[in-house]
C-alpha positions as CSV (number, residue, x, y, z in Angstrom):
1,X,-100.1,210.4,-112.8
2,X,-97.0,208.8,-111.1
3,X,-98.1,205.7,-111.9
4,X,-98.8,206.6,-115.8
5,X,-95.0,207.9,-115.8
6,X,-93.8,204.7,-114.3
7,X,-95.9,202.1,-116.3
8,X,-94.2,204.2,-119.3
9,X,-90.5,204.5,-117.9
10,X,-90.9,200.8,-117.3
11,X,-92.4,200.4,-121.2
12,X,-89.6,202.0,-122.5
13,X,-86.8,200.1,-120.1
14,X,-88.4,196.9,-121.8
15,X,-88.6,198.1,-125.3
16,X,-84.7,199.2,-125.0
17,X,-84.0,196.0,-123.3
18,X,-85.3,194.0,-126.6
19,X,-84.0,196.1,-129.3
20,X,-80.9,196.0,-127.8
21,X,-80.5,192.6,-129.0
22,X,-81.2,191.6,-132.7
23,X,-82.0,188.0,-131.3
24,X,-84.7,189.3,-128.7
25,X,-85.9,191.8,-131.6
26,X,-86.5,188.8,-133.8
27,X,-88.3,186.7,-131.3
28,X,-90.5,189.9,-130.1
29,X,-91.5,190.5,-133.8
30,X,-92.2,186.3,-134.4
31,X,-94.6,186.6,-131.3
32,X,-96.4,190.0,-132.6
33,X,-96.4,188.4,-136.0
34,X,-98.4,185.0,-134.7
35,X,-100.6,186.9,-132.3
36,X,-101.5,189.9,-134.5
37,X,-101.0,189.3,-138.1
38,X,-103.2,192.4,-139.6
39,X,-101.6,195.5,-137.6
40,X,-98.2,193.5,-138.0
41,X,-98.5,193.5,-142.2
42,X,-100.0,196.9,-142.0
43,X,-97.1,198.5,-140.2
44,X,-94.7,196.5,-142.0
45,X,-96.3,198.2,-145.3
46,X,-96.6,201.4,-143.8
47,X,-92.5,201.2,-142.9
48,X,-91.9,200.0,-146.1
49,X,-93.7,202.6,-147.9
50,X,-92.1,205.5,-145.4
51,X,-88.8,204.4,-146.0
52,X,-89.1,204.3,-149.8
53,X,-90.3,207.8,-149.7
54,X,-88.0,209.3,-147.5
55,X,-84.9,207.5,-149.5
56,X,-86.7,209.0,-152.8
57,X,-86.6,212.6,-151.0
58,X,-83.4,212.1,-150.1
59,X,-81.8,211.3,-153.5
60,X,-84.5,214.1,-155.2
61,X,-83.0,216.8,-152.8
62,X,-79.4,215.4,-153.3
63,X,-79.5,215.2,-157.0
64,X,-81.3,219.0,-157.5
65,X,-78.9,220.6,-154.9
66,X,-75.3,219.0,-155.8
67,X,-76.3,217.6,-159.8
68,X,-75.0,214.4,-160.9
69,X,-71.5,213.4,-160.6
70,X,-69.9,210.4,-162.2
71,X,-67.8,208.6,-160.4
72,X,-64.8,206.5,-162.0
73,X,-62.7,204.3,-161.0
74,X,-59.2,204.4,-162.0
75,X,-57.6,200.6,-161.0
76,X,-53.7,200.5,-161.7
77,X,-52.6,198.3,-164.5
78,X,-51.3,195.4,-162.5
79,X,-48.7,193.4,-164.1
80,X,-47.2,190.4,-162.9
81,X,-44.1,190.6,-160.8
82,X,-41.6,188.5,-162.2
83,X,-40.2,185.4,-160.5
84,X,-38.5,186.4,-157.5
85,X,-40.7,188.8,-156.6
86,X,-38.7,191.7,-156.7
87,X,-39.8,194.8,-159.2
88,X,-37.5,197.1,-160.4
């Protein structure tokens, strides 16, 4: 059993040690994609797919609880300073 806790403490020292860098991340997920291309794809779409829903949720919940508000942006009329520089 104390070997099972280790193998897994030492599993999740190396998957902290790559995330931690996007440039590791990206070379970890080029080999996964080159040496398993199925469960890579799948995952991906599975992500995908979870993300999407949980965004659509999110807004659903957002919308129904608070109602839509429009927001509008009020920009200043700028007008050109005159030469100088200096307004009054």
């Amino acid at each position: 059993m104390i070997t099972v806790l280790l193998t897994l403490a030492v599993l999740a020292a190396v998957v902290c040690w790559v995330c931690a860098s996007p440039v590791r991340l990206a070379a970890a997920a080029g080999v996964l994609l080159v040496t398993h291309p199925a469960p890579t794809a799948a995952l991906t779409a599975v992500t995908a797919v979870a993300v999407t829903g949980a965004a659509g949720v999110l807004a659903y919940r957002l919308l129904r609880a608070e109602g839509w508000h429009l927001v509008t942006v009020q920009r200043p009329n700028l007008v050109p300073a005159p030469v100088g520089g200096v307004t009054a």
